[in-house]
Structure formats: structure tokens, C-alpha cells
N, CA, C and O atoms as a MOPAC input file, in Angstrom:
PM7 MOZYME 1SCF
protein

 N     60.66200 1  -152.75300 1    88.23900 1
 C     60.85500 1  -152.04800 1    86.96900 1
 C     60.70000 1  -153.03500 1    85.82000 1
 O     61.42700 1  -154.00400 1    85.60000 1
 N     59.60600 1  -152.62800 1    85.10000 1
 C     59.58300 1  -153.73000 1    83.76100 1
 C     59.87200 1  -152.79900 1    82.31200 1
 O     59.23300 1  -151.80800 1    81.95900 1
 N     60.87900 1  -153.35700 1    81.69600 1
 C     61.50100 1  -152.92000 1    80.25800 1
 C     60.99600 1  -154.10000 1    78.83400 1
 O     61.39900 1  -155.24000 1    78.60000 1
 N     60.05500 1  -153.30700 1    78.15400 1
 C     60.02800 1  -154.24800 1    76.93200 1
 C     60.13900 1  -153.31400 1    76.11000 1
 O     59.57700 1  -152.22700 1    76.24300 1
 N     61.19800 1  -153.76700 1    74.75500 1
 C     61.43800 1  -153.31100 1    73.80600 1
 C     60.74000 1  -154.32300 1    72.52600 1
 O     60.86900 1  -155.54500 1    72.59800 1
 N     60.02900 1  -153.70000 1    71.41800 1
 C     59.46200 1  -154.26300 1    70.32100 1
 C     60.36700 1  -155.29600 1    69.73700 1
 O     60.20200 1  -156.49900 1    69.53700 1
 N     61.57900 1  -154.32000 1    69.47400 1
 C     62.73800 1  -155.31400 1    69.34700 1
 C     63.89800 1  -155.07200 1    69.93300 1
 O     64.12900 1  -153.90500 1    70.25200 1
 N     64.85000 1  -156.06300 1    70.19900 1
 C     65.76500 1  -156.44000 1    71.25400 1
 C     66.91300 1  -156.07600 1    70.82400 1
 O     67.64300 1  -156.68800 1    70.04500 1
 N     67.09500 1  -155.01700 1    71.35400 1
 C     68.48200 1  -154.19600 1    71.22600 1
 C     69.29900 1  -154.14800 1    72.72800 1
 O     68.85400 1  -153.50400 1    73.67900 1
 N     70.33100 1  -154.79000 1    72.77300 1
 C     70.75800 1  -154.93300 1    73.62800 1
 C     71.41100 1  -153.69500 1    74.58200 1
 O     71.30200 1  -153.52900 1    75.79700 1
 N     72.21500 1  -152.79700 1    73.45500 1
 C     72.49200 1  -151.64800 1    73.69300 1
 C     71.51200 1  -150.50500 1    74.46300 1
 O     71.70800 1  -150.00700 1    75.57200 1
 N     70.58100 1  -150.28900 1    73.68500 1
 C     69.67500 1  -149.60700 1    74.00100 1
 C     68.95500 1  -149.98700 1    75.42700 1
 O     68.63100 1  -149.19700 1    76.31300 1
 N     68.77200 1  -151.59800 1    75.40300 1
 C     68.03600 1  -151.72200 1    76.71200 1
 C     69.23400 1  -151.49600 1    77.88100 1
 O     68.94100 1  -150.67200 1    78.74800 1
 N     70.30200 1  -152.02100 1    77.96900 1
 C     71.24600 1  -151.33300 1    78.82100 1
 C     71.12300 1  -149.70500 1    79.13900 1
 O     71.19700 1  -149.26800 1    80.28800 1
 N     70.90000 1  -148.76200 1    77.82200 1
 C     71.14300 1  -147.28300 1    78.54200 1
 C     70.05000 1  -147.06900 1    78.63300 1
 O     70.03200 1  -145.83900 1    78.59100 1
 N     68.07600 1  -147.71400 1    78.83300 1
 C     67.32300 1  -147.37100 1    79.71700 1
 C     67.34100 1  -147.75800 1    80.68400 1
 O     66.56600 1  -147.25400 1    81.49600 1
 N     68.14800 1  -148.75300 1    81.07300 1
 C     67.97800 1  -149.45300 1    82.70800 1
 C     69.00400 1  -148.36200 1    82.97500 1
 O     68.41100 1  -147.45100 1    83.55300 1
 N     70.27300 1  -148.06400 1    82.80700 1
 C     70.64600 1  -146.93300 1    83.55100 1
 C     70.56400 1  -145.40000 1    83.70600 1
 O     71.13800 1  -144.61500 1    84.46000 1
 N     69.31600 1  -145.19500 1    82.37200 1
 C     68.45600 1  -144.03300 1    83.02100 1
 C     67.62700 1  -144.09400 1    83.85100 1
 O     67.23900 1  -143.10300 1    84.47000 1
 N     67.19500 1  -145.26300 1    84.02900 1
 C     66.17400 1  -145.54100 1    84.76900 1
 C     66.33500 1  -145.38000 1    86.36000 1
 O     65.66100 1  -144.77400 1    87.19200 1
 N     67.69700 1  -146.29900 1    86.46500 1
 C     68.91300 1  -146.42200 1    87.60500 1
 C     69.20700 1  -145.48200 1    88.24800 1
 O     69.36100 1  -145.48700 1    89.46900 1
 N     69.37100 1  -144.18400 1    87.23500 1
 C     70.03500 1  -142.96200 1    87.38700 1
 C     68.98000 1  -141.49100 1    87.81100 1
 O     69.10700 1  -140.26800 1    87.86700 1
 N     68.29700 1  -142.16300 1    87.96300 1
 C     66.94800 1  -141.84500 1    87.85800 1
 C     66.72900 1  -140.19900 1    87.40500 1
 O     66.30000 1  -139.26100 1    88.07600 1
 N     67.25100 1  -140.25500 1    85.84200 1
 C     66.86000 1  -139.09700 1    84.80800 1
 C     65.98100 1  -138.77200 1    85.16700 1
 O     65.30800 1  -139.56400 1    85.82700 1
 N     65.33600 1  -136.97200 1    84.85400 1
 C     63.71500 1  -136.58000 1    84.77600 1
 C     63.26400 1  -137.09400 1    83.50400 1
 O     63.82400 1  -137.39000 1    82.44900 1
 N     62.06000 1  -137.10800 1    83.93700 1
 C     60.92100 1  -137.76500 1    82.74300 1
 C     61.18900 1  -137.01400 1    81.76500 1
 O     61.32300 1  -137.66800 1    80.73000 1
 N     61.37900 1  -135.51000 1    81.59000 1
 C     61.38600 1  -134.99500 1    80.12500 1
 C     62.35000 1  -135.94400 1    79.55300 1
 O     62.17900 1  -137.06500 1    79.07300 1
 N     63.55200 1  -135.12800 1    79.74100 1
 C     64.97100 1  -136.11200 1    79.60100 1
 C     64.96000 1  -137.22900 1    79.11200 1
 O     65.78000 1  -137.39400 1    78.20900 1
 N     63.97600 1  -138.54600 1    79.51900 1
 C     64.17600 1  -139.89300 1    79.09300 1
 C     63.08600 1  -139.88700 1    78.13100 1
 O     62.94000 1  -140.92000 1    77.47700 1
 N     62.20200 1  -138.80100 1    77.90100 1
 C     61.09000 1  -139.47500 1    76.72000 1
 C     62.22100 1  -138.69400 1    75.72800 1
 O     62.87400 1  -139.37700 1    74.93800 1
 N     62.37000 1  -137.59900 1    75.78800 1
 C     63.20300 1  -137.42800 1    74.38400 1
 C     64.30400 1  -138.27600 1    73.91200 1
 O     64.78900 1  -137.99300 1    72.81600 1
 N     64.81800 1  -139.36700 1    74.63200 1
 C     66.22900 1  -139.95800 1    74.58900 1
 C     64.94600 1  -141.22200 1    73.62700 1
 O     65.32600 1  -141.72900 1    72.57200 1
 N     63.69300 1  -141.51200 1    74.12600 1
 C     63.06700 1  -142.39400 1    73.70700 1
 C     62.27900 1  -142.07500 1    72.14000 1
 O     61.85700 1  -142.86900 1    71.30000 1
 N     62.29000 1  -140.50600 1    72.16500 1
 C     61.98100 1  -140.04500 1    70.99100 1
 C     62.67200 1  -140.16700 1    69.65200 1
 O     62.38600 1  -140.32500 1    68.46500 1
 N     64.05400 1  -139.96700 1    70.68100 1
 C     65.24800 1  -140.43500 1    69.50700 1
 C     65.75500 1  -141.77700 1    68.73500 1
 O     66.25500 1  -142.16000 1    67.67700 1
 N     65.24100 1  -142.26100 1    70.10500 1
 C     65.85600 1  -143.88500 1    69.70200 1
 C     64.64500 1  -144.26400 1    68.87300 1
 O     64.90500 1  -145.21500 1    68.13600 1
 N     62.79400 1  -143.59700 1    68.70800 1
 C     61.87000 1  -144.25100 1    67.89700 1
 C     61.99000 1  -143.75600 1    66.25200 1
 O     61.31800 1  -144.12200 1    65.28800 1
 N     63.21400 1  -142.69800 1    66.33800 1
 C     62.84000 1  -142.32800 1    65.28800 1
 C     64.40000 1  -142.81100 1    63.99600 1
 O     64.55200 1  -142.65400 1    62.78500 1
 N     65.36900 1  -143.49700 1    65.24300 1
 C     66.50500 1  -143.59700 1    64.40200 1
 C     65.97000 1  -145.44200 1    64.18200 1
 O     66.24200 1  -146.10000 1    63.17800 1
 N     65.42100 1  -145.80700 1    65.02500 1
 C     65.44000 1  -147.20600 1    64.76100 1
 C     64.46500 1  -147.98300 1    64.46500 1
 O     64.49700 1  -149.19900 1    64.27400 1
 N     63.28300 1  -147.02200 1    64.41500 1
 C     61.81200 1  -147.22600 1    64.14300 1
 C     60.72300 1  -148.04100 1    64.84400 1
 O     59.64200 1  -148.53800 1    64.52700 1
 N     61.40400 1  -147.96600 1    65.81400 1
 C     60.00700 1  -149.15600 1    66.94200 1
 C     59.78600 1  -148.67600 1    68.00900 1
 O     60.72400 1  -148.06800 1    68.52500 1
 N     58.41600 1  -148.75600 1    68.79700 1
 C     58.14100 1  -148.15600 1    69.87800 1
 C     58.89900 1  -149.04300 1    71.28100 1
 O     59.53000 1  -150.09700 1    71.35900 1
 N     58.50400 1  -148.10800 1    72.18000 1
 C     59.21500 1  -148.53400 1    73.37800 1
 C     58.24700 1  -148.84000 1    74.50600 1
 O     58.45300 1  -147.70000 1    74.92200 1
 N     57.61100 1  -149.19800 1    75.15100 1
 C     56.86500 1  -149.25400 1    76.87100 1
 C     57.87200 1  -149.32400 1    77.86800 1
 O     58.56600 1  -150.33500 1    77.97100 1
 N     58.05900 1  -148.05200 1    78.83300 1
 C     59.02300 1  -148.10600 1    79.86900 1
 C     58.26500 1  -147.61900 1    80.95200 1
 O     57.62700 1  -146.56600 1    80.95200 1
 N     58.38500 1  -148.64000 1    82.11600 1
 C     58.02500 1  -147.86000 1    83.12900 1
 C     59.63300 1  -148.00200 1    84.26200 1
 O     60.49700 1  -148.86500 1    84.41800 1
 N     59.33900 1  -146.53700 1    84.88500 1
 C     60.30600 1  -146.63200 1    85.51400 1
 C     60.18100 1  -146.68300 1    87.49000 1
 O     59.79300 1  -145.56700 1    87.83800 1
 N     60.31700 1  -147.27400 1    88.29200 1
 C     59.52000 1  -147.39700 1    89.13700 1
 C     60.51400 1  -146.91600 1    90.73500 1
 O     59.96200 1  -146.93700 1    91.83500 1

């Protein structure tokens, strides 16, 4: 599983590794990713494996 964030939010990268972990459906985690691009303004690359 590789996680890069544009910028390094510690918080945030913690609750995708445990969606990731948790293994959320894909809708589910792009909207959680939709949210987080639009409150904090930077994109995300997640793969979840």
C-alpha cells in the first residue's frame, strides 16, 4: 500500500491508512477524499491494495 499526500498532514494520513485497513468501499473513501480536497485544498494519490 503506497500513501502520498501533496502535503503532510499527519491526521489525515492516519484516517486513510485506516480506511484503507478497514477496507471501506471505494465510493465511501473517494468522497471522504473529496472532502478532505476541498476543505484543505490539495490533491491526494491513494492506492489501496
Amino acid at each position: 500500500m503506497t500513501i502520498r499526500l501533496a502535503k503532510k498532514r499527519q491526521n489525515i494520513l492516519i484516517s486513510i491508512v485506516l480506511l484503507c485497513f478497514n477496507e471501506v468501499r471505494h465510493g465511501y473513501l473517494e468522497r471522504i477524499l473529496a472532502n478532505l480536497h476541498e476543505q484543505e485544498g490539495h490533491k491526494e494519490i491513494i492506492f489501496c491494495d
